[in-house]
N, CA, C, O and CB atoms as a CASP TS submission, in Angstrom:
PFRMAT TS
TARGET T0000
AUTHOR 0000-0000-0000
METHOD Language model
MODEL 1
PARENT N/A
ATOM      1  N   UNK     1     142.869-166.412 106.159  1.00  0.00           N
ATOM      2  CA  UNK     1     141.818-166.075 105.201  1.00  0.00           C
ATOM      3  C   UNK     1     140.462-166.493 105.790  1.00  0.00           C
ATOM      4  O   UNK     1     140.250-167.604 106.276  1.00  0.00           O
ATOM      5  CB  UNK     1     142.071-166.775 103.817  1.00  0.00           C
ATOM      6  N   UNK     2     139.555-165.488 105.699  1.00  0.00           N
ATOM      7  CA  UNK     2     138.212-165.720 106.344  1.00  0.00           C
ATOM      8  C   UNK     2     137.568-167.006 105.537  1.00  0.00           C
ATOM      9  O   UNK     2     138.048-167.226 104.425  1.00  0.00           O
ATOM     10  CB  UNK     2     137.205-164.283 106.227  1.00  0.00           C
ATOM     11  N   UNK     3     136.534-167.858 106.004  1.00  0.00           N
ATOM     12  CA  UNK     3     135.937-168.416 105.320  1.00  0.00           C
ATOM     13  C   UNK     3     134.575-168.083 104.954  1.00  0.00           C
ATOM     14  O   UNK     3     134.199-167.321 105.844  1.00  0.00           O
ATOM     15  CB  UNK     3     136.083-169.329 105.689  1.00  0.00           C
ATOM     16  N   UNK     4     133.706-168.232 104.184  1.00  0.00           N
ATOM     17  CA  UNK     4     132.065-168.248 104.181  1.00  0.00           C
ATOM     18  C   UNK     4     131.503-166.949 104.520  1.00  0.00           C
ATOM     19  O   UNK     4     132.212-165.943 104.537  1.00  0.00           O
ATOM     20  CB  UNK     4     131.438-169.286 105.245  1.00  0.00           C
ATOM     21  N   UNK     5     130.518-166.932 104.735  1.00  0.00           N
ATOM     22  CA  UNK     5     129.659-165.631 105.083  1.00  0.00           C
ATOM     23  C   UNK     5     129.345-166.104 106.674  1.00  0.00           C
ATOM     24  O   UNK     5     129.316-167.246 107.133  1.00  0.00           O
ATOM     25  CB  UNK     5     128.040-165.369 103.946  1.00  0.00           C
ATOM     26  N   UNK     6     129.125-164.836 107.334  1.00  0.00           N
ATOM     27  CA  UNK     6     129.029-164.527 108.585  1.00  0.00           C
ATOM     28  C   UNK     6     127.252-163.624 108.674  1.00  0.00           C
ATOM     29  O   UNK     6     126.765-162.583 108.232  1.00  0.00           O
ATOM     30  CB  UNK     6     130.577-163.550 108.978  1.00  0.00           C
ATOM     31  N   UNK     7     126.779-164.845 109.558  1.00  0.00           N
ATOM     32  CA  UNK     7     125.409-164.874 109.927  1.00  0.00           C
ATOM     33  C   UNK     7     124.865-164.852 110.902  1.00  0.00           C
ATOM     34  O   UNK     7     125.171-165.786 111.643  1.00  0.00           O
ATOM     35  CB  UNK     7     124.945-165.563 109.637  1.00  0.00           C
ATOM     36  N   UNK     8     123.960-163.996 111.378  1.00  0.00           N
ATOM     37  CA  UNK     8     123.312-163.419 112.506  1.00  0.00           C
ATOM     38  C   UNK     8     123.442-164.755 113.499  1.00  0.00           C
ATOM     39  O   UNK     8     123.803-165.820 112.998  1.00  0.00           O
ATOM     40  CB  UNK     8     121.662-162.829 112.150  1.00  0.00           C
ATOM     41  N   UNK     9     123.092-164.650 115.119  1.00  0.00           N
ATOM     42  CA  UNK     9     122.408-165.313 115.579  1.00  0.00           C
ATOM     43  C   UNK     9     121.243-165.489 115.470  1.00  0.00           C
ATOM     44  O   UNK     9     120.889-166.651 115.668  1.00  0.00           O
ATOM     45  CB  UNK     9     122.559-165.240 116.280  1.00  0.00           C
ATOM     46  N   UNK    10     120.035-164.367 115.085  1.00  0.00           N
ATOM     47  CA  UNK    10     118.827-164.604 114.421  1.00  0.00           C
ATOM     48  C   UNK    10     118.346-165.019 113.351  1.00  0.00           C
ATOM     49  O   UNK    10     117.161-165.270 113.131  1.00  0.00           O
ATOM     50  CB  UNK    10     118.413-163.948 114.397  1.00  0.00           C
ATOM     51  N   UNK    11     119.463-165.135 112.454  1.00  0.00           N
ATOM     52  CA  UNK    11     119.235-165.629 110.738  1.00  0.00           C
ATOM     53  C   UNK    11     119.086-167.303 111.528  1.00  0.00           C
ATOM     54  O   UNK    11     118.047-167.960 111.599  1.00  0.00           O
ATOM     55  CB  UNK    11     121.087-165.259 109.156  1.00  0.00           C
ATOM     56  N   UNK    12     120.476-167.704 112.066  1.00  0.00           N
ATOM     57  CA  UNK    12     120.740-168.862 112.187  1.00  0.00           C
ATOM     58  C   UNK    12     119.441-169.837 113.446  1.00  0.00           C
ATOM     59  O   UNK    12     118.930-170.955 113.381  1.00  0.00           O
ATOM     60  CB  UNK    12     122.372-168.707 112.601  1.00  0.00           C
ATOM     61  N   UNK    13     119.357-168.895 114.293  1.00  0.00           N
ATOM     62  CA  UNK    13     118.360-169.412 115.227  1.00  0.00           C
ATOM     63  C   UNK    13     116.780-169.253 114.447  1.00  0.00           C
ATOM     64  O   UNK    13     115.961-170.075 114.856  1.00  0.00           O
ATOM     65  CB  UNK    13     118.499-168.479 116.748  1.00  0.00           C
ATOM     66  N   UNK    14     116.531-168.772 113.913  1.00  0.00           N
ATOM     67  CA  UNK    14     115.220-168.534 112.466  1.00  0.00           C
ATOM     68  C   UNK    14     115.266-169.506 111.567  1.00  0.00           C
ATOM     69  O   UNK    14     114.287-169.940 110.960  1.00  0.00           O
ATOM     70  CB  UNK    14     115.395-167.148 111.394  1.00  0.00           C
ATOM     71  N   UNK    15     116.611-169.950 111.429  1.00  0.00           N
ATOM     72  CA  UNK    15     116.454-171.365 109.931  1.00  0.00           C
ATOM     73  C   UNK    15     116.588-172.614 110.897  1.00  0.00           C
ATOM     74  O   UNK    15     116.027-173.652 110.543  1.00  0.00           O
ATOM     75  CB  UNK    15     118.181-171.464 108.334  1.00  0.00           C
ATOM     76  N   UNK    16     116.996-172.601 111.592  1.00  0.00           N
ATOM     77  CA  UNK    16     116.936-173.792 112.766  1.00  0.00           C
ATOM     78  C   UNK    16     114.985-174.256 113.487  1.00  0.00           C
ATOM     79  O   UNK    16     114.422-175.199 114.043  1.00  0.00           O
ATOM     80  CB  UNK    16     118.138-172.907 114.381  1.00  0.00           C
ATOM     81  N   UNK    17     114.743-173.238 113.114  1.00  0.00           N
ATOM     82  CA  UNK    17     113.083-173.306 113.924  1.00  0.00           C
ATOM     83  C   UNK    17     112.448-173.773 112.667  1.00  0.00           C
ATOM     84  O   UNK    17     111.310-174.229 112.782  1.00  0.00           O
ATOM     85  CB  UNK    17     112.213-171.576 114.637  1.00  0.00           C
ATOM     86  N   UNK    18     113.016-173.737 111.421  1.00  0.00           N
ATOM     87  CA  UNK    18     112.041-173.445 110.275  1.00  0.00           C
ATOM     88  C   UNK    18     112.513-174.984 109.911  1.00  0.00           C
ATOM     89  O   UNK    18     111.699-175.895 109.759  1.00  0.00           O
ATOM     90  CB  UNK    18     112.321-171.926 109.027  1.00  0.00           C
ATOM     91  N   UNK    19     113.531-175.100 109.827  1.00  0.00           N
ATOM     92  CA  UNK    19     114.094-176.563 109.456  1.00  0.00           C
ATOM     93  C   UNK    19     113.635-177.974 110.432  1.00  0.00           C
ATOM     94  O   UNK    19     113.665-179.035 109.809  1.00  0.00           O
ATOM     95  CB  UNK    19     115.799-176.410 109.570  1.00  0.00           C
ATOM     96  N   UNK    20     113.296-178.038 111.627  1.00  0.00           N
ATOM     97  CA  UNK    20     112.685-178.518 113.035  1.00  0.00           C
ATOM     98  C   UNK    20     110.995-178.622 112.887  1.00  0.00           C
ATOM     99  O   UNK    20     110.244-179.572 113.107  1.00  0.00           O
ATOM    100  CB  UNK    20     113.124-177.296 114.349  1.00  0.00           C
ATOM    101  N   UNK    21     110.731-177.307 112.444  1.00  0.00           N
ATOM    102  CA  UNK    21     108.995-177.472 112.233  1.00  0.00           C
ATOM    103  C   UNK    21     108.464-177.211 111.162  1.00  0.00           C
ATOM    104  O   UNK    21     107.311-176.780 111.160  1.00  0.00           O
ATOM    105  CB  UNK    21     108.162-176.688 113.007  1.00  0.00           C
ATOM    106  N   UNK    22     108.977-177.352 110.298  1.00  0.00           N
ATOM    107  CA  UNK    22     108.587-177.330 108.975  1.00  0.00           C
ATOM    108  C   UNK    22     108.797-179.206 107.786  1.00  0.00           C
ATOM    109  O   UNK    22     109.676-180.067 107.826  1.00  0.00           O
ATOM    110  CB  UNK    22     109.712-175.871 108.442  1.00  0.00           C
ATOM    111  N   UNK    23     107.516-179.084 106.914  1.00  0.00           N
ATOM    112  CA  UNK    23     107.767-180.295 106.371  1.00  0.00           C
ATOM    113  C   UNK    23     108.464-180.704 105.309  1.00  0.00           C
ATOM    114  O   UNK    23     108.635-181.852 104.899  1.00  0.00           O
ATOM    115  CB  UNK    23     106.912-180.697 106.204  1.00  0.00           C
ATOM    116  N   UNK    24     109.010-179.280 104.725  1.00  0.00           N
ATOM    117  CA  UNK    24     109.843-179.247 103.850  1.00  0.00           C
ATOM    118  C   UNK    24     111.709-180.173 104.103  1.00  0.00           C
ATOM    119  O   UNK    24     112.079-180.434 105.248  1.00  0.00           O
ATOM    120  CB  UNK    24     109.774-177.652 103.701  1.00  0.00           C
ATOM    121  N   UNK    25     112.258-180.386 103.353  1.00  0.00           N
ATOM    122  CA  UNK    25     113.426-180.625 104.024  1.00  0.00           C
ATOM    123  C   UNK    25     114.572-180.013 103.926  1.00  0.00           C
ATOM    124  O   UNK    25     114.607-179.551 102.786  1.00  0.00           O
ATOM    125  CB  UNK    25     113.695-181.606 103.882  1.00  0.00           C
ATOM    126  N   UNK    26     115.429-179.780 104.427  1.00  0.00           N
ATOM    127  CA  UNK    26     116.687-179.546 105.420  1.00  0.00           C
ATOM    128  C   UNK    26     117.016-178.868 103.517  1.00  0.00           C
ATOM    129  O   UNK    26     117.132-177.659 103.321  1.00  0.00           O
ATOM    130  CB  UNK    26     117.876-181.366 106.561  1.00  0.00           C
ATOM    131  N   UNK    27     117.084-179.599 102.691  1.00  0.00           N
ATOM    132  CA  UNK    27     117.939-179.498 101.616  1.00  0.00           C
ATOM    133  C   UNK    27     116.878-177.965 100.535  1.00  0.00           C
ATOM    134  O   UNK    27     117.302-177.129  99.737  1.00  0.00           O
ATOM    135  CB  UNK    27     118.102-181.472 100.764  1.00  0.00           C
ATOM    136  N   UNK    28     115.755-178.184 100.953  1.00  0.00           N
ATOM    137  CA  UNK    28     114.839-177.421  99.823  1.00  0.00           C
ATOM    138  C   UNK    28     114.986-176.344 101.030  1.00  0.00           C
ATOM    139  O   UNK    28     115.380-175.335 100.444  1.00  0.00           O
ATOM    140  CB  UNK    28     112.994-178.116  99.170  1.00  0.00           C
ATOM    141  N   UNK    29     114.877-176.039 102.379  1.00  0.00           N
ATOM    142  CA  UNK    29     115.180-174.827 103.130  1.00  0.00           C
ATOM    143  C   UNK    29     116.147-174.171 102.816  1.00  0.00           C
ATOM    144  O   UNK    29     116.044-173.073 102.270  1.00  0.00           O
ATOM    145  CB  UNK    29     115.338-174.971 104.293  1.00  0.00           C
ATOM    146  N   UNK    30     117.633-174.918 103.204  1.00  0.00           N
ATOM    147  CA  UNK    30     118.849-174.460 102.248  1.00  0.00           C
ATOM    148  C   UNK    30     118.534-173.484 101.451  1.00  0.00           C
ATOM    149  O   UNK    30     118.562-172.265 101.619  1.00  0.00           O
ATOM    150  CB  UNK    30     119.380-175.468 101.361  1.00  0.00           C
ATOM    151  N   UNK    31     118.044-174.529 100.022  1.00  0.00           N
ATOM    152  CA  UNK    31     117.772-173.289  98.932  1.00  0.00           C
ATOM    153  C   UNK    31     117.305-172.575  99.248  1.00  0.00           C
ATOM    154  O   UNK    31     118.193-171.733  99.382  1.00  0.00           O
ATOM    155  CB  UNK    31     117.189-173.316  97.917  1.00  0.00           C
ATOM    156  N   UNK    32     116.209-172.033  99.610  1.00  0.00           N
ATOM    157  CA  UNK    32     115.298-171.109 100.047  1.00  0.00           C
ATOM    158  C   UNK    32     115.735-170.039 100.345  1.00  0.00           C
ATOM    159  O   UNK    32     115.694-168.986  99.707  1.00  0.00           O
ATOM    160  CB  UNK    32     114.657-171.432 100.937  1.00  0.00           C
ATOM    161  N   UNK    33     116.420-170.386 101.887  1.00  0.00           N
ATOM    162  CA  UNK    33     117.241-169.300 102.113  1.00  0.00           C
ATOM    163  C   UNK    33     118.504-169.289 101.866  1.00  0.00           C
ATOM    164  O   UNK    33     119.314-169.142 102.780  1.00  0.00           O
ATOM    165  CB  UNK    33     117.183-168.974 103.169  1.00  0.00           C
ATOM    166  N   UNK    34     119.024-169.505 100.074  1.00  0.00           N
ATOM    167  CA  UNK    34     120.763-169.463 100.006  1.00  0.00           C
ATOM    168  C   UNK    34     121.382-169.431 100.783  1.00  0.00           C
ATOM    169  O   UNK    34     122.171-168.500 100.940  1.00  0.00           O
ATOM    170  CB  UNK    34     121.397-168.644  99.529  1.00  0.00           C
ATOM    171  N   UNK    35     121.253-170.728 101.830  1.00  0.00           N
ATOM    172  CA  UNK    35     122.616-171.178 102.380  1.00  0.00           C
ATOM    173  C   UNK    35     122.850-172.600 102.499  1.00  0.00           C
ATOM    174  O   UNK    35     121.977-173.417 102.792  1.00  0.00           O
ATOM    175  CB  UNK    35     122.839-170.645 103.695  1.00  0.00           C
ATOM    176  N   UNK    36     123.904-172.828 102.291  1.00  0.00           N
ATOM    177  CA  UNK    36     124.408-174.142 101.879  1.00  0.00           C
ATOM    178  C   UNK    36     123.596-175.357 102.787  1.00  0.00           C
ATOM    179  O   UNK    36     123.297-175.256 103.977  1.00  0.00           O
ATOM    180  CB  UNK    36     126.121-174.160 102.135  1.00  0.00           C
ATOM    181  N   UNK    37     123.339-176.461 101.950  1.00  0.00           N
ATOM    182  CA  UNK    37     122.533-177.521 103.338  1.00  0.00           C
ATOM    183  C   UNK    37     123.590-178.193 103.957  1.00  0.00           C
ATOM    184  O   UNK    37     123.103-179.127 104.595  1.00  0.00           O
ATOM    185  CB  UNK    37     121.343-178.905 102.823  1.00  0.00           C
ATOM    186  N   UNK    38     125.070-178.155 104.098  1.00  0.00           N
ATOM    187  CA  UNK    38     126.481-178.529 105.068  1.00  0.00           C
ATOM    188  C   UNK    38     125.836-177.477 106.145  1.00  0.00           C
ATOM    189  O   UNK    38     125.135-178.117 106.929  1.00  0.00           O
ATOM    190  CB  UNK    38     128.461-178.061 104.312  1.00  0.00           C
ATOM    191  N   UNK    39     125.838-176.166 106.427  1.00  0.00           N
ATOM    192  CA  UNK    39     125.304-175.196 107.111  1.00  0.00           C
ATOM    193  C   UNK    39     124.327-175.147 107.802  1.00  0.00           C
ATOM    194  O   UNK    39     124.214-174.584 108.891  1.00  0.00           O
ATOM    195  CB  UNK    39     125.157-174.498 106.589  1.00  0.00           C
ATOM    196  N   UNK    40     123.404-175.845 107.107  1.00  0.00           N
ATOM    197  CA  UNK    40     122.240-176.186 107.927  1.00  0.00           C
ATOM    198  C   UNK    40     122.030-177.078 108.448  1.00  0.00           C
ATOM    199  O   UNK    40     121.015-177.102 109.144  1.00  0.00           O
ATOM    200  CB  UNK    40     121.370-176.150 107.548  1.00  0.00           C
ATOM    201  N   UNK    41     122.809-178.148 108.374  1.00  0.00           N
ATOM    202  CA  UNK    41     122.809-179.224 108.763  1.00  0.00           C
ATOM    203  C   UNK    41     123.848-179.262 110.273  1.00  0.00           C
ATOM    204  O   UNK    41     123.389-179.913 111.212  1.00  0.00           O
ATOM    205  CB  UNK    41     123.185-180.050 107.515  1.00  0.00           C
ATOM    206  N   UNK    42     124.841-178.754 110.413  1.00  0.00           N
ATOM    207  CA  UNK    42     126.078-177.809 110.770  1.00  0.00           C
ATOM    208  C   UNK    42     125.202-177.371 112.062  1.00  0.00           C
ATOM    209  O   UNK    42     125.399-177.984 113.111  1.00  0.00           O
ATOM    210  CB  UNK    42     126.633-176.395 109.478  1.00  0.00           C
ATOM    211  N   UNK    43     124.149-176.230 112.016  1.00  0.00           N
ATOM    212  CA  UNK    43     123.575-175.376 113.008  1.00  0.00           C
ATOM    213  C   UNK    43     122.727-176.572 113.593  1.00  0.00           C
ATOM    214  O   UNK    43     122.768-176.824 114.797  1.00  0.00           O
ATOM    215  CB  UNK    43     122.724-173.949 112.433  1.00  0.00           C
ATOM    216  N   UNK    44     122.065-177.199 112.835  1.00  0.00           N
ATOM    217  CA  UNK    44     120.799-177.973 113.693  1.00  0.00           C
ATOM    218  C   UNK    44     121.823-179.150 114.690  1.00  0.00           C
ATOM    219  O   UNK    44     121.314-179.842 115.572  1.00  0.00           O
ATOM    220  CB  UNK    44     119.388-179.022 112.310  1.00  0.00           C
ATOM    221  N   UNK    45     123.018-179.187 114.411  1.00  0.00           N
ATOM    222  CA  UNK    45     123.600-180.464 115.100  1.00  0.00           C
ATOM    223  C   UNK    45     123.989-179.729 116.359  1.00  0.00           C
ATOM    224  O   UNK    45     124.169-180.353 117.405  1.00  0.00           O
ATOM    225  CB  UNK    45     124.952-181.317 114.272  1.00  0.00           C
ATOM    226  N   UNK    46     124.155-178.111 116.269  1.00  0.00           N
ATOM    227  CA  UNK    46     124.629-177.624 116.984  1.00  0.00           C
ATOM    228  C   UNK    46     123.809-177.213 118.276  1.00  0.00           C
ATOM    229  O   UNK    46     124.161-176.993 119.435  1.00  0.00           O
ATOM    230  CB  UNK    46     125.145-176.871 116.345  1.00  0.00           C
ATOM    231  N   UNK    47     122.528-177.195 117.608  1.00  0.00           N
ATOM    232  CA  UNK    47     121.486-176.501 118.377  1.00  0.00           C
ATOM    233  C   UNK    47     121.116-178.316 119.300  1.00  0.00           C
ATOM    234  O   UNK    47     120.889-178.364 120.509  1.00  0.00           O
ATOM    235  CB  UNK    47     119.908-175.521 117.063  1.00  0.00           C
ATOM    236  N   UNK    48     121.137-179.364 118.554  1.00  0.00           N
ATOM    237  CA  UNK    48     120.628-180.494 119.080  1.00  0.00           C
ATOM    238  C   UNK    48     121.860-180.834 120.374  1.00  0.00           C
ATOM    239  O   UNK    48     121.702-181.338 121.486  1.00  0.00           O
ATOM    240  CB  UNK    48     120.422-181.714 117.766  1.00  0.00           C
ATOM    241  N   UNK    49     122.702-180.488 119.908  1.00  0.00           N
ATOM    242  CA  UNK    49     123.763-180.677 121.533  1.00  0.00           C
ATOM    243  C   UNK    49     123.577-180.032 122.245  1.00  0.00           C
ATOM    244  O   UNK    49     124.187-180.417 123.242  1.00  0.00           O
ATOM    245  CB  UNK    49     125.155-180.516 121.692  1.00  0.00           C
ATOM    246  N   UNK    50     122.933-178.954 122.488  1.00  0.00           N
ATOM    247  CA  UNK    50     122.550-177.851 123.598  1.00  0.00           C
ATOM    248  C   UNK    50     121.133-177.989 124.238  1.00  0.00           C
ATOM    249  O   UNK    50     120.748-177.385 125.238  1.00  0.00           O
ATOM    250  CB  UNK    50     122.597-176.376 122.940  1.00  0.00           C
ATOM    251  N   UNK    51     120.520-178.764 123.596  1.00  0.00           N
ATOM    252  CA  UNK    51     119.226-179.073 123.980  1.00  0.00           C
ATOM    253  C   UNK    51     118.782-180.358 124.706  1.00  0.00           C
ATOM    254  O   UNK    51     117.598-180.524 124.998  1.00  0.00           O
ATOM    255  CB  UNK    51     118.575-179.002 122.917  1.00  0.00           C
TER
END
């Protein structure tokens, strides 16, 4: 059984830039763009090991 919704590399690389340089936080971005802050939190850990 699939899980969750399936999201661009540009959605995800776009909320990662916005979440990084923006002063809002991690949790009010989430909302923003309806997706869960586990998810966003999830991508930025992902993006911070590659960097």
């Amino acid at each position: 059984m699939a899980r969750g919704k399936k999201y661009t590399q540009e959605f995800k690389d776009s909320a990662i830039q916005l979440a990084l340089n923006s002063k809002d936080s991690v949790r009010k971005i989430a909302k923003d763009l309806e997706i869960s802050e586990k998810t966003l939190y999830s991508w930025l850990r992902d993006y911070r090991k590659k960097t």
